[in-house]
C-alpha positions as CSV (number, residue, x, y, z in Angstrom):
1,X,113.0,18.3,71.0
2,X,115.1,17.1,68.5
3,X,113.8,18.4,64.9
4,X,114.8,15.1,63.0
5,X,112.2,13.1,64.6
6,X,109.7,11.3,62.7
7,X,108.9,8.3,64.0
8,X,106.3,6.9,61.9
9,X,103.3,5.5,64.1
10,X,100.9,5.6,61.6
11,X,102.3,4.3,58.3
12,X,98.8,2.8,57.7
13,X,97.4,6.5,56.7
14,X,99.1,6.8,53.4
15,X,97.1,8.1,50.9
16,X,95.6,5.6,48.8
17,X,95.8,5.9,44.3
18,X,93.3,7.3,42.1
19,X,93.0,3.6,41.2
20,X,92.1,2.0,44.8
21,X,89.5,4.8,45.3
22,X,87.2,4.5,42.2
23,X,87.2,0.6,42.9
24,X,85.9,1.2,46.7
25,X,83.7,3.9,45.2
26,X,82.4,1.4,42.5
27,X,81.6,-1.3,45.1
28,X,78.5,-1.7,46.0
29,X,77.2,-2.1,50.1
30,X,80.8,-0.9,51.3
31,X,80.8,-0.5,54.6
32,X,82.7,2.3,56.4
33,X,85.3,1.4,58.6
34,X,84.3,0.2,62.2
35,X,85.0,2.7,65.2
36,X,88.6,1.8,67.2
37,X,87.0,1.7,70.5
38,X,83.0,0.6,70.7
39,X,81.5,-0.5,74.2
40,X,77.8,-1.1,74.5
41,X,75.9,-1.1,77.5
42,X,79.0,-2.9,79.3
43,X,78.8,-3.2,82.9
44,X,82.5,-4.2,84.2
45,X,83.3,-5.8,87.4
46,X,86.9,-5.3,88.9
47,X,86.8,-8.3,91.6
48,X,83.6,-7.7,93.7
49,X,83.7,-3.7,92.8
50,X,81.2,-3.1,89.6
51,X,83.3,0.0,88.3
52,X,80.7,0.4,85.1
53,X,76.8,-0.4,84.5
54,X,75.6,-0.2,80.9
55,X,78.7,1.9,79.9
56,X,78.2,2.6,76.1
57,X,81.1,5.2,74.6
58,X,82.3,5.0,71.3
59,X,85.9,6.7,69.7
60,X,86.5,6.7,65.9
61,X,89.4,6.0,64.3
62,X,91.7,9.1,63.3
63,X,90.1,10.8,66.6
64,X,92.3,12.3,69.1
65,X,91.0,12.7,72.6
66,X,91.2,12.6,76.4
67,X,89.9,10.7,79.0
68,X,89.6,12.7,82.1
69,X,88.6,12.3,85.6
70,X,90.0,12.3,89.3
71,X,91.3,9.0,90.8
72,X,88.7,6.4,91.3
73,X,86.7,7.4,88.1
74,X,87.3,4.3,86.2
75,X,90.3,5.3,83.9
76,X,92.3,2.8,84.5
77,X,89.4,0.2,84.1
78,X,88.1,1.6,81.1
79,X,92.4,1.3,80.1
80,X,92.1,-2.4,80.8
81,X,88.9,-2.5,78.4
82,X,91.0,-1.3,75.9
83,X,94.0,-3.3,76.5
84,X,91.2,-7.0,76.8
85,X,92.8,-6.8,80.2
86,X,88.6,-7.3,81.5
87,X,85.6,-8.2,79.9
88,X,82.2,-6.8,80.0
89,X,79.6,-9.4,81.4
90,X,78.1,-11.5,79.1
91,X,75.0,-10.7,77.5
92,X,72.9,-10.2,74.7
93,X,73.0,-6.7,74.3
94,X,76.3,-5.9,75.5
95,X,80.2,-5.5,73.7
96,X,83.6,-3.9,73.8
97,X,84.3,-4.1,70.3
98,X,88.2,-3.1,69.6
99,X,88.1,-2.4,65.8
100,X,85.3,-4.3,64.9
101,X,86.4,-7.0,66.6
102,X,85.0,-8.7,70.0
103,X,88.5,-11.2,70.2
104,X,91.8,-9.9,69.9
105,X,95.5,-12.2,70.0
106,X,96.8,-9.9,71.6
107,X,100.4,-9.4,70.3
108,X,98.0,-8.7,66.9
109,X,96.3,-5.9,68.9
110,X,99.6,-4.7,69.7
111,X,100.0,-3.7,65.9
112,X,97.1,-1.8,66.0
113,X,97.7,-0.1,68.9
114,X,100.3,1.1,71.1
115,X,100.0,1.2,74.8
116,X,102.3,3.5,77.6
117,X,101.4,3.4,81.1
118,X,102.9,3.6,84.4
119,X,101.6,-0.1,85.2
120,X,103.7,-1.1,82.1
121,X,106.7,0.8,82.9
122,X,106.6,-0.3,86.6
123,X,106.8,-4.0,85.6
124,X,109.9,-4.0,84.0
125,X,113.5,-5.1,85.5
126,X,115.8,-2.2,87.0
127,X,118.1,-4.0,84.8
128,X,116.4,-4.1,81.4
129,X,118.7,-1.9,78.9
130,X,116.9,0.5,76.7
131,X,117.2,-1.7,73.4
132,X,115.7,-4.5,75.6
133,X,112.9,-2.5,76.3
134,X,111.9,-1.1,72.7
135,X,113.1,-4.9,71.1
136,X,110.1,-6.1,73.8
137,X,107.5,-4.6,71.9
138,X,108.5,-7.0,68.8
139,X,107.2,-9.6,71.0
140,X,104.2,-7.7,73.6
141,X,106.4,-8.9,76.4
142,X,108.7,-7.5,79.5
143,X,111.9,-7.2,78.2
144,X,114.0,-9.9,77.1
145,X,114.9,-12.7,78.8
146,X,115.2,-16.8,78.4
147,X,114.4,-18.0,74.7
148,X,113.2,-14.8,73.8
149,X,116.4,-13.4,72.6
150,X,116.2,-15.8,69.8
151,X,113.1,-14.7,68.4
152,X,114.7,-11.2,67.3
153,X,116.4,-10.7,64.2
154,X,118.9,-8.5,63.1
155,X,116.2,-5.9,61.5
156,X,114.6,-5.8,64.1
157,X,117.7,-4.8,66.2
158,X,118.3,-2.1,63.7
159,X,114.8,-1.0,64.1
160,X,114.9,-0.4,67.8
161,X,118.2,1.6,67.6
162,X,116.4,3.9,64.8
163,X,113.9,4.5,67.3
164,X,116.1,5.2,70.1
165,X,118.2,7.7,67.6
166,X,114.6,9.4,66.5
167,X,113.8,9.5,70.3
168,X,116.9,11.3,71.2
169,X,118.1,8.2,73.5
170,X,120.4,6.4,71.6
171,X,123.6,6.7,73.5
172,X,121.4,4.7,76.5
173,X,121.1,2.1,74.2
174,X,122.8,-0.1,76.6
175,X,122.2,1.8,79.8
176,X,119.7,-0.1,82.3
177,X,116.4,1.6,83.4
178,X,117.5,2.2,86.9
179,X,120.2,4.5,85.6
180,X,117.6,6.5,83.6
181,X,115.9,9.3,84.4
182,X,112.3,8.8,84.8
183,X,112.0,11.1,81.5
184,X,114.1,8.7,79.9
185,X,112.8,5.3,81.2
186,X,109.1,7.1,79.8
187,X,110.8,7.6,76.4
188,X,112.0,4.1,75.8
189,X,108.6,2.7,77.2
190,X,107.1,5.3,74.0
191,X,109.9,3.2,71.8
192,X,108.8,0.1,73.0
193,X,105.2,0.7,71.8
194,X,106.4,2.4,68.1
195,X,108.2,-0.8,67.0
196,X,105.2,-1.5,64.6
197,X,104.1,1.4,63.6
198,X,101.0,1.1,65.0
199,X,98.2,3.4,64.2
200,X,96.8,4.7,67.7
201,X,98.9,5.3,70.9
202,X,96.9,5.2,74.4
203,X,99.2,7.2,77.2
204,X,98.1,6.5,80.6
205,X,99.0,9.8,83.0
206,X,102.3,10.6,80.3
207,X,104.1,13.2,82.4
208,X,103.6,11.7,85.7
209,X,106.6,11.8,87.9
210,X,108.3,14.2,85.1
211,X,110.0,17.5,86.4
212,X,109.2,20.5,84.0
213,X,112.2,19.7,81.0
214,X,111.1,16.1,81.0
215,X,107.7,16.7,80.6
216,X,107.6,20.0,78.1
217,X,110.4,17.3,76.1
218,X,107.7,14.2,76.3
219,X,104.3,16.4,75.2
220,X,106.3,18.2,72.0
221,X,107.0,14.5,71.3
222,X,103.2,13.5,71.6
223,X,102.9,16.5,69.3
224,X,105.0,15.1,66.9
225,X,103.4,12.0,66.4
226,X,99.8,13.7,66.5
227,X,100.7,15.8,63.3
228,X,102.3,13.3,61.6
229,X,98.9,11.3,61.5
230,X,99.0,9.2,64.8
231,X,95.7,8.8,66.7
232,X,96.4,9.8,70.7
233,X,94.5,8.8,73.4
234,X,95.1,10.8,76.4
235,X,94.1,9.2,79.7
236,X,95.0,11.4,82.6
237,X,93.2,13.6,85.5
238,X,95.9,16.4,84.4
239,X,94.4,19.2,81.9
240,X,97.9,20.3,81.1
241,X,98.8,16.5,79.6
242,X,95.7,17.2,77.5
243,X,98.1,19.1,73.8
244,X,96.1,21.4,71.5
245,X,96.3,18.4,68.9
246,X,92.9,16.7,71.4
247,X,90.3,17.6,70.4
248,X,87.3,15.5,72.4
249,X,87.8,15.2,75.8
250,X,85.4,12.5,77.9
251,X,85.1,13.5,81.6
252,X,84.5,9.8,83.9
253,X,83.1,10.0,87.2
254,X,82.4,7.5,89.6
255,X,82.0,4.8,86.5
256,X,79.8,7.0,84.6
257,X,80.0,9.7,81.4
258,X,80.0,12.9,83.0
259,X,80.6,14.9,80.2
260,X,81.5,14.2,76.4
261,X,82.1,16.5,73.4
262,X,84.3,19.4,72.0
263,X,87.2,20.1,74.7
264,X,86.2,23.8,74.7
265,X,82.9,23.1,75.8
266,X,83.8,20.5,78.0
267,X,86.6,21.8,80.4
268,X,84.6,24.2,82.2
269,X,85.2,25.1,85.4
270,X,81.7,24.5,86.6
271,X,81.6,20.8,85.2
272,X,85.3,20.4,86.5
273,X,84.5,22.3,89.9
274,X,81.2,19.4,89.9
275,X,83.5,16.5,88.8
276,X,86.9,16.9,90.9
277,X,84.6,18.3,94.2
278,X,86.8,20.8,94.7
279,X,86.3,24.9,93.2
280,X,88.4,25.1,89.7
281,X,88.7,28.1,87.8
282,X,90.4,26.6,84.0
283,X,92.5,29.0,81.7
284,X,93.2,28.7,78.2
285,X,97.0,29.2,76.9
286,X,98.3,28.7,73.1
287,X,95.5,25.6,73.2
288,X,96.7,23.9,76.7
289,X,93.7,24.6,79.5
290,X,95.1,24.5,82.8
291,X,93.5,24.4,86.0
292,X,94.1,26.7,89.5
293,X,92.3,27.0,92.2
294,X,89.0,28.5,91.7
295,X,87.2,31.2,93.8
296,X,83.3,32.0,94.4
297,X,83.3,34.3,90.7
298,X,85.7,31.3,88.9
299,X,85.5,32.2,85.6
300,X,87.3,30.8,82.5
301,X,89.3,32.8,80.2
């Protein structure tokens, strides 16, 4: 991974002056800041299916963690929470509360938080060029096409190639997606959602269809941004997309909270061997747990 990167996704955690913190410590009923994420007793319908009753998890902000669970769990639904792709059913007692708030525009969500997924990546035009791609996330739409080329400046131009150049892509610049690698198309979808620095980033299954190189290149990336101050948010069924930097895992199955807490005490093999129906012994390597297949004495190590 290219050493000069520093993307800055999270230009909102600069350290505030002597001057701003005495004033918030002089004000009287502050309130602390609300949680990013904050459902309630939300029971979600996907068509006729009801994927969640009474689902109530909440994530702070400056939290990393991971959202794990085998297909069918409700990651992906809980993803279109998130993203106020659905909407809990309507009652009294019940919310999905993005940063305090119940409503969302949602290219003003799209400051706030940055979104990479497979669904996205999948919707785009073979023919969309990598600038096309990262310039889309100016405007929360799928590439750039009709009227829409007017609405980006020149700074913002420069922007997106600055991206591409911290990304390491910046010779595809104007190379279309369907002569990318998947490695790369994944990279400029990780542009796309940078453009506005946005404080969290939620990456749906990041190293899917990645061989080895792509994916060891894509994670030390996700590093990067973790250290630098970015919130993640993992949502995968992988342990090995899960970096050190995570520290709360949440385990889904069959539209309810399995598990919750600490990773290490999370990713065991008997909750995992319980979860995924299958035996899973887990292994711990310079802070990635992996999973193998598990035998009648798994053990974790």
């Amino acid at each position: 991974m290219p050493s000069a990167m520093r993307v800055d996704c999270a230009r909102r955690f600069e350290e505030p002056n002597k001057d701003d913190l005495s004033r918030q410590a002089d004000t009287a009923g502050i309130m602390s800041e609300p949680p990013l994420i904050d459902i309630r007793n939300a029971t979600i319908w996907r068509g006729r299916t009801r994927v969640f009753d009474k689902l109530t998890l909440t994530i702070d902000r400056h939290e990393r963690v991971a959202i794990l669970g085998p297909n069918g769990s409700g990651k992906t639904t809980l993803l279109k929470i998130i993203n106020r792709e659905l909407y809990p059913v309507d009652r009294g007692d019940s919310w999905v509360r993005i940063l305090g708030r119940e409503r969302w525009n949602v290219w003003e969500l799209r400051r706030h938080i940055g979104i990479v997924s497979q669904d996205l990546q999948q919707r785009y035009r073979p023919v969309t060029t990598a600038l096309e791609v990262v310039l889309s996330g100016f405007l929360s739409s799928i590439g750039i096409h009709g009227n829409l080329g007017d609405r980006i400046d020149a700074q913002q131009v420069a922007a997106a190639h600055d991206i591409l150049e911290q990304l390491g892509i910046a010779e595809l610049a104007a190379t279309p997606l369907r002569s990318m690698s998947t490695g790369q198309q994944r990279r400029c979808l990780l542009g796309r959602a940078l453009v506005h620095h946005p404080d969290t980033l939620i990456l749906d299954e990041p190293t899917s269809g990645l061989d080895f190189a792509a994916s060891f290149d894509y994670l030390a990336r996700i590093r990067a941004l973790a250290r630098e101050g970015c919130n993640i948010i993992i949502v995968t069924h992988h342990l090995n997309e899960i970096p050190p930097e995570v520290g709360r895992v949440v385990v889904l199955d069959q539209g309810r909270i399995a598990a919750d807490g600490p990773k290490a005490s999370v990713l065991t093999p008997e909750l995992l061997s319980r979860v995924y129906g299958a035996r899973i012994s887990v292994a711990e390597i310079d802070g990635y747990f992996l999973a193998y297949p598990g035998t009648d004495n798994s053990s974790k190590t």
